[in-house]
N, C-alpha and C positions, 0 to 999 in steps of 0.2 A: 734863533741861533744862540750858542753858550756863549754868556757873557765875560766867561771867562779864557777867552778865544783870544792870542795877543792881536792887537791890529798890523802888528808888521810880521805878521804869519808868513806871509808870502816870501819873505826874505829868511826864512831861518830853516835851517836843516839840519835835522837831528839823528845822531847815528845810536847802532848798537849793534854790534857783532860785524858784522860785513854788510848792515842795512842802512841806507840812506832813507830818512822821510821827510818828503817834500811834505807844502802843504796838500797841494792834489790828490796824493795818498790818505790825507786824511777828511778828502770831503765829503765821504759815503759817510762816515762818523758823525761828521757836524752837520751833516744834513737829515740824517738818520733816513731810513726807509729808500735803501738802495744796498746792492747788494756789496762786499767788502771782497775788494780786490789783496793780491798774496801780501802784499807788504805791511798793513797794520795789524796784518794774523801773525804773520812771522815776527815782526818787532814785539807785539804781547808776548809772543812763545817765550825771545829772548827774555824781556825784560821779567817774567815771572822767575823764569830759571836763576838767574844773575840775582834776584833778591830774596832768593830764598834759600838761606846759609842751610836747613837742614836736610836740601833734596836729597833725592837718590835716584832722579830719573834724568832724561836728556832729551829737550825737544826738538827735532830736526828741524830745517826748514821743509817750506812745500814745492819747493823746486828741486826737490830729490824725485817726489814724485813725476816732476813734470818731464825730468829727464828720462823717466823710466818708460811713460809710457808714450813716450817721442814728440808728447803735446810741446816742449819745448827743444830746443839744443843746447850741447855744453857750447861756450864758448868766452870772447872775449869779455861781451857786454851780462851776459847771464851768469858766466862764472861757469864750474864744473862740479862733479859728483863730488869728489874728492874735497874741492875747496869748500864747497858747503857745509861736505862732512864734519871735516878738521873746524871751521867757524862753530860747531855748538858743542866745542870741545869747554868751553866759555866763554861768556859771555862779554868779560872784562878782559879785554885785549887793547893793544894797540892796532889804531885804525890805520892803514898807507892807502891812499888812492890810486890805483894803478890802469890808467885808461879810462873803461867803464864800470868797471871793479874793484870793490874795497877790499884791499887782501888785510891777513894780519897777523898777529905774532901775540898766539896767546900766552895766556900767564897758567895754563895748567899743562896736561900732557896728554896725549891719545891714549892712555890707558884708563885716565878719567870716565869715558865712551864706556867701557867694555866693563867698567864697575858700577855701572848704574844698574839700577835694578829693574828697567821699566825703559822701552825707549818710546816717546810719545811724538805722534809725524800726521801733520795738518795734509788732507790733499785736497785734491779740487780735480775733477774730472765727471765722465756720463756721457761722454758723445755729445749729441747738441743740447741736452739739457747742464749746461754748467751747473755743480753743486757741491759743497762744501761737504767734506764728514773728517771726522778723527776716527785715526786710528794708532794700535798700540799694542808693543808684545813687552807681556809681564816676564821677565827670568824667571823670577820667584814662584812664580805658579804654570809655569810653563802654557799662558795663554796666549791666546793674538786677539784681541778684540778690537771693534768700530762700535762708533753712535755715530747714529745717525738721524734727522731731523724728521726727513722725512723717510716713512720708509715705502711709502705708495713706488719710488723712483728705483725701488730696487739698488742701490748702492751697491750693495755686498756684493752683485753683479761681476763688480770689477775692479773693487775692491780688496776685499777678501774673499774666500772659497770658504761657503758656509754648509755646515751639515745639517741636511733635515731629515725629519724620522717622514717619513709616510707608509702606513700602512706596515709598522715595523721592522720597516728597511731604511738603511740609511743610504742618503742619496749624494753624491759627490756634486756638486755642482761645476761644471767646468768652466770658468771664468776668465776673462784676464785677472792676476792675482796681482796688482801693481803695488801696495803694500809689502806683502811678502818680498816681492823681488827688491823693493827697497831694500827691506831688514836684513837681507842674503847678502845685497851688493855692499853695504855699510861695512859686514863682518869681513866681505871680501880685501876693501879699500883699506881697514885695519889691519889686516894680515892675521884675522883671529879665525878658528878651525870653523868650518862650515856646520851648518844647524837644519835641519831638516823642518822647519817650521811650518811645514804641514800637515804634523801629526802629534801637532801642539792642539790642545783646546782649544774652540774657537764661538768664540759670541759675539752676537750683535744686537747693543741698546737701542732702544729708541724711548722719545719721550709718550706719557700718557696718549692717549687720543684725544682728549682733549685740551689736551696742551704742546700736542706736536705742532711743528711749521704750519701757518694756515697761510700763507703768500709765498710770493715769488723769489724774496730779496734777502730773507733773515737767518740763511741757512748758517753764515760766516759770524755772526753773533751765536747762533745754538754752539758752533763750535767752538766758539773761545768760550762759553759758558762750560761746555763739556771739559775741554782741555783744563781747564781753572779746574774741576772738579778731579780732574787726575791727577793731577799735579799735589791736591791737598788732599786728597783722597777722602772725600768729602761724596761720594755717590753721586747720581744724579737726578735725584729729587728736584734739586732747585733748578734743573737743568731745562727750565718752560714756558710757554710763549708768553706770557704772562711778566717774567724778567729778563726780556731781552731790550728794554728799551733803559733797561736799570743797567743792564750789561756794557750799554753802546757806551753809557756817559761814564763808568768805571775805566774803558778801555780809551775815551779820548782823553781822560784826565791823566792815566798813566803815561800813556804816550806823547803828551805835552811836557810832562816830565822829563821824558828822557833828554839830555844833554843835546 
């Protein structure tokens, strides 16, 4: 265990944006080799975004996803599309507890959103295979893209709608697109004109084959390794199973940090 773990862990709770983390939340980290639940994915997203004066991007949470594709509900204790939305408006806000929900009162403005160049949104979904991937629509280059860990699981599935050439024909994949429909309902929620993001480029990373996912559990680290690598735009070379155990101890150090 990190020795540098407080002992009265269990007593402290640390916020950022609309996220409360208990220690609990953070026992897949300090235990290492277990799989990472939405909330120390979502507090990295924050905390990257909030310390880095010269973004241009905006990391959603993963409960945009979850709302989309019904795996969760809006409500009191999960919050809603909208509240989410506005939360990674930034990251430095004033926190209010309200029920089971941290609302707040940010210090920038919804137009912040819609000048980002890049919007970058963690999901987790697959039916009974729970699994982590990132995905991400560039303005600037009019893409959508995902990495993904593994790609034996087929993510893109339901993820994104991926195009393949076979045989010189390009083939539509029909999929849930739970992605897209995020990035649509966002523009919606904002009140900014609709975007047809379907007939945007569309790519999916994966790592080496021999350095993609080999277990069950490290999908939620490839992904905070990928998202890091968006965010600094830094490729995803380093993005492999080789630095996911360097990943876990960066991502509980930071998160120890937070207030």
């Amino acid at each position: 265990m990190n020795s540098n773990i407080p002992t009265d862990l269990h007593l402290q709770i640390r916020k950022i944006r609309n996220i409360e983390i208990w220690r609990s939340d953070l026992l897949s980290l300090i235990n290492g080799r277990q799989k990472i639940p939405s909330t120390p994915i979502n507090a990295f997203g924050a905390q990257l975004q909030e310390y880095d004066q010269d973004r241009d991007y905006t990391i959603f949470s993963s409960w945009l996803g979850a709302f989309v594709s019904g795996e969760a509900k809006e409500g009191r204790a999960e919050g809603t599309f909208e509240e989410h939305t506005k939360a990674a408006v930034s990251a430095s806000i004033i926190s209010v507890k309200s029920a089971n929900f941290v609302t707040q009162c940010p210090t920038d403005t919804l137009e912040t959103l819609l000048a980002s160049r890049e919007w970058i949104l963690p999901l987790c979904g697959g039916g009974s295979v729970l699994h982590w991937v990132l995905a991400w629509v560039d303005f600037g280059t009019s893409e959508i893209g995902m990495f993904d860990s593994v790609p034996e699981l087929g993510s893109h599935s339901w993820a994104i709608p991926v195009r393949r050439q076979l045989n010189g024909l390009t083939l539509e994949l029909i999929m849930s697109q739970v992605a897209l429909k995020v990035f649509e309902r966002i523009r919606e929620t904002l009140g900014a004109p609709k975007i047809d993001f379907e007939k945007w480029r569309q790519k999916v990373f994966y790592p080496s084959a021999l350095q993609r996912q080999m277990d069950g559990w490290a999908c939620g680290l490839f992904l905070l390794m990928a998202m890091r690598a968006r965010a600094k735009k830094t490729g995803f070379e380093c993005v492999i199973d080789d630095a996911k155990e360097e990943m876990r101890e960066v991502v509980l150090e930071a998160l120890l940090k937070l207030p």
